[in-house]
N, C-alpha and C positions, 0 to 999 in steps of 0.2 A: 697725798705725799706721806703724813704721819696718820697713823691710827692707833686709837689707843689698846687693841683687842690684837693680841698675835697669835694668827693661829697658825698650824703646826705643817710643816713645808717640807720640801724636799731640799736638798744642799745645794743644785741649783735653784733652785726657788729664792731659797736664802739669800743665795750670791745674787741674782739679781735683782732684789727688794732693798739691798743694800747697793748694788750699785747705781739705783734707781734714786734712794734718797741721796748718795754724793754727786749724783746730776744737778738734785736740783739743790742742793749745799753749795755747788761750786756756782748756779749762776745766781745763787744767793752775795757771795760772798765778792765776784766779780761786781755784781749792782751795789756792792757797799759806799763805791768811790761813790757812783752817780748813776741815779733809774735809769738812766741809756746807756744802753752797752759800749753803743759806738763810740760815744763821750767819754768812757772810761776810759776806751782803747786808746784813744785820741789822747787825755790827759795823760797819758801813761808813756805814750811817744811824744810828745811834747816838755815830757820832763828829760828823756833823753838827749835828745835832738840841743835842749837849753846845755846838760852839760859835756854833748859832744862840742857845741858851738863855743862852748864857755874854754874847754881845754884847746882848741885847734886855732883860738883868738893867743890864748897865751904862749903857746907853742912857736906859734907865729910871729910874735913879740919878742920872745927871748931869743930867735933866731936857730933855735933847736931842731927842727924837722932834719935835715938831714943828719943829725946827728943819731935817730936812732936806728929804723930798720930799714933795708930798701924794698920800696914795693907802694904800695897804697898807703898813704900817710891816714887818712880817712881809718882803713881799714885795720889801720894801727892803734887806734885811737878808738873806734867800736870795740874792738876785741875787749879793752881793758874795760871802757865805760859797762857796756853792757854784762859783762861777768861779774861787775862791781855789781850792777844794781837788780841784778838776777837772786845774788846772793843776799842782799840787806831786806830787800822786800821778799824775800820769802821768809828770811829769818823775821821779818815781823810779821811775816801774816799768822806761820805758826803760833808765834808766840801769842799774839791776838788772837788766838781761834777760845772758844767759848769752852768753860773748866765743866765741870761737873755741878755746879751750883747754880748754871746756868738756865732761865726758865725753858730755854729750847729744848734743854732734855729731861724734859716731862714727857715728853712726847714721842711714845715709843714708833719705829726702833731707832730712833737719834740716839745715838752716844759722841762721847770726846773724840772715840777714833775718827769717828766718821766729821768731824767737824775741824778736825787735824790736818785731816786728808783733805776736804774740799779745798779749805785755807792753802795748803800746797799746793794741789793744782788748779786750783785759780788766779795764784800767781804765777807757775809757768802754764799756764796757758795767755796769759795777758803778755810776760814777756816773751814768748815764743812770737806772739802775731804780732806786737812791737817790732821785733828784728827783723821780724820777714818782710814788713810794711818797708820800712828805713829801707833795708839794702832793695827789694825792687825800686823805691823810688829814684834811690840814688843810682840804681845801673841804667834806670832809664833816662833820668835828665842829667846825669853826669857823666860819671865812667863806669863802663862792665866790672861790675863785682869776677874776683878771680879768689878762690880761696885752695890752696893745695891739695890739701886735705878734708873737705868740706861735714865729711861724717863723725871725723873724728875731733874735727875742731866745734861741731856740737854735742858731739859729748860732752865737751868740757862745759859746753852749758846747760847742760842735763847736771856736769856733776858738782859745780857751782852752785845750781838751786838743789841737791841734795845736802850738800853740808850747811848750806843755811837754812833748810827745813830739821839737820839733826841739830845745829846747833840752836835754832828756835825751841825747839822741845824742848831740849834739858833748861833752857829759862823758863820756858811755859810750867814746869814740872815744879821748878823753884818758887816760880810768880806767887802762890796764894802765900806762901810762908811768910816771903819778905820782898813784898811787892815795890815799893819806894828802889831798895837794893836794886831789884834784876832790872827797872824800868835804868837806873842811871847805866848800869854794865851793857846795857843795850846799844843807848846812846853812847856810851864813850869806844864800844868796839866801833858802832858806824862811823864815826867821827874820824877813827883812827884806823881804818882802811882807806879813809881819803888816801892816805899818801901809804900804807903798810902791805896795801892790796898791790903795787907795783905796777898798778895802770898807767901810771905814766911815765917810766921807764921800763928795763930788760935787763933780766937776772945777768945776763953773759957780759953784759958793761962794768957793774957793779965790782969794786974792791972785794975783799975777802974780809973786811973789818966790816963791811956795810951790808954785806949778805948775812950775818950773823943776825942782822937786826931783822928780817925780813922773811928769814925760812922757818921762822916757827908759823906763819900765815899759811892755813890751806888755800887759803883765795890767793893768794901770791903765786905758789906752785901750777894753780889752776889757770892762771891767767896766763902765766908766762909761758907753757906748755899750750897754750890755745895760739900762742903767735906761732910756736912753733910749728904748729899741723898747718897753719895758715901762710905763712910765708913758707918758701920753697928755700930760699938763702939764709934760713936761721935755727939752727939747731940748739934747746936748751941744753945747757951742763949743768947747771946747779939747781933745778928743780925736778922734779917727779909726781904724775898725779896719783901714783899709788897710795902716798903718803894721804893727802886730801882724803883718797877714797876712804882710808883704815878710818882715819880721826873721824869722819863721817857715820862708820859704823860703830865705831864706840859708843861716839854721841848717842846714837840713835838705840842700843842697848842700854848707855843711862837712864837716856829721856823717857824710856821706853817702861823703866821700873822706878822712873822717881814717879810716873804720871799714876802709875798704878797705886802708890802709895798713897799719892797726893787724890787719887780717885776715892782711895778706902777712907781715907779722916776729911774728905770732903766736912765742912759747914760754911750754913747758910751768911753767918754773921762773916763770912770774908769778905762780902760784898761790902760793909761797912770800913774796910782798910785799904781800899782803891782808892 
């Protein structure tokens, strides 16, 4: 996998020596949870499944279900859960992926990028096979999954784990500076997509005093536009994933030039302020 001696290739050669070590970075990075894959995948849908079960108890309780959209209550309720947790876990994985100071990149050709990148797709790859797991199970022992638009309504989970892998970077780019800092700004953003991410309601209900509070989220945009491709009876008005998409590449030209700077004044002693 690593060797310390590189010698001299051709650009595919290159390309696939690197894409060779993000294979085996990403099922590095997937065996973090747990040395079995399947356990992983398992824990990983079982945390869903807990805060599907957890909102459609309360949902239930307050008497709310029909009050939001018609169609699969279920299916209303994955839409938000799973774009929430598409988004948070990826923005920690990137942010957790290993700096420059790291012993792994002794080891040529490991670098940050390549351990940036496994970090991202090792978490959509967990929640990709999460989702697909859930709804067969669910269409086979309950009701047929129906979703409108089924292509475009995973994009939106394609673009969900993109803005939480750009918004993971520019922390990860931050992290060695002021590490205490970015670990709290992490937790108080996840905290506060419990309820900002819009999972559990629809922009189209919402006042005009209460959307204010809620459209500066690209996961809010994201989410609510993923009901829309999914439901057939609901068109969003007050959201757009174009926006997601921009704030997404912003991030990702930050992250992208703080990581490099944060590459160049690499030291060893940051290990000591974790």
């Amino acid at each position: 996998m690593f060797q310390s001696k590189r010698k001299p290739e051709t650009g595919i050669g290159g390309a696939l020596a690197i894409a060779e070590v993000v294979y085996h970075s990403i099922v590095r990075s997937v065996r973090k949870q747990h040395n079995n894959a399947f356990i992983a995948i398992g824990l990983n849908m079982m945390q869903a499944v807990l805060f599907v079960g957890a909102l459609f108890l309360m949902f239930s309780l307050l008497g709310v279900r029909g009050a939001q959209l018609r169609g699969d209550f279920l299916i209303y309720i994955l839409s938000g859960i799973f774009l929430y947790l598409t988004h948070i876990k990826s923005l920690g994985a990137v942010m957790g992926a290993e700096g420059p100071t790291s012993p792994m990149m002794q080891h040529a050709p490991m670098n940050t990028i390549v351990s940036i990148l496994s970090n991202a797709l090792g978490a959509l790859y967990l929640q990709t096979l999460s989702l697909l797991l859930i709804l067969f199970i669910y269409h086979v022992l309950w009701n047929p999954v129906e979703i409108d638009q089924p292509i475009a309504a995973f994009g939106m989970v394609l673009l969900s784990w993109f803005t939480g892998c750009a918004l993971g970077l520019v922390l990860l780019a931050i992290k060695p500076w002021f590490p205490s800092v970015v670990s709290i700004i992490a937790m108080v953003y996840q905290r506060a997509n419990m309820i900002a991410s819009g999972k559990m309601f629809v922009a189209n209900a919402l006042p005009s005093y209460m959307l204010t509070m809620f459209d500066w989220n690209p996961l809010f945009h994201i989410i609510d536009q993923a009901r829309g491709f999914a439901f057939v009876n609901y068109y969003p008005r007050y959201s757009n994933w174009e926006y997601s998409f921009n704030i997404g590449l912003a991030c990702i030209v930050l992250g992208l030039m703080g990581e490099f700077y944060t590459r160049k004044h690499a030291s060893l002693s940051w290990s000591a302020r974790r």
